[in-house]
N, C-alpha and C positions, 0 to 999 in steps of 0.2 A: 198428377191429376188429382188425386186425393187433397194435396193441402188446397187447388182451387176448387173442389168440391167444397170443401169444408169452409172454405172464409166467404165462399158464394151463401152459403148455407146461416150465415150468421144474420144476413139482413130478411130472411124469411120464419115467421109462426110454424118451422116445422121442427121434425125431433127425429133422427135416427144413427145411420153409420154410412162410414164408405170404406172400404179395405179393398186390397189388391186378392185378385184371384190367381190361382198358380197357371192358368193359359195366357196373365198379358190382361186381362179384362180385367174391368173395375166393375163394384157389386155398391148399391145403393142402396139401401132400405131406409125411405123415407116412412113416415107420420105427421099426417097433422090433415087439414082442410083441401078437399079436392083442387078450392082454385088458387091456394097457396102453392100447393106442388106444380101446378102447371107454371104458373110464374116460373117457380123456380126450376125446372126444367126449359124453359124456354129462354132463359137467362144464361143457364149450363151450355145451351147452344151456341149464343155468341160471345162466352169467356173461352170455349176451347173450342171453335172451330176445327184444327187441325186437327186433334185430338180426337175428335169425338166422331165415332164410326157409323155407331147404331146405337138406338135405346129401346130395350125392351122392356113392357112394367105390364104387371100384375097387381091386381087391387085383388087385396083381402083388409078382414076386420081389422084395427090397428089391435096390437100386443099391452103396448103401454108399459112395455118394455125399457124404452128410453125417456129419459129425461132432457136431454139436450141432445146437438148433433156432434158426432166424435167419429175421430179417426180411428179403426180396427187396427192394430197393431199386434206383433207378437204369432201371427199365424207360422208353423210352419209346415211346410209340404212336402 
């Protein structure tokens, strides 16, 4: 799920991460323009149909954090 977050992620003006959570969940933290993320969430919906259970989002200030959007790697639990 993460690498099709991630190549989903390449044709949209946004900026964050995606990494695996230790229950089985994937974690998102997007940036960039409110109606780019909707696209791109709406696009997330029919590349992983099966995959994809629920989406919960939270809007806060961006960080500015990221520069591009990348894989989280290296977590351990």
């Amino acid at each position: 799920m993460r690498f099709a977050c991630h190549h989903l992620a390449q044709r949209f003006p946004i900026t964050g991460i995606v990494e695996n959570l230790p229950d089985g969940r994937v974690r998102l933290v997007i940036e960039g323009e409110r109606e780019p993320i909707a696209e791109y969430l709406e696009a997330l919906r029919h590349v992983a149909p099966g995959h994809l259970h629920a989406i919960e989002s939270f809007e806060s200030a961006p960080s500015s954090e990221f520069t591009n959007f990348s894989i989280r790697r290296g977590e351990v639990y």
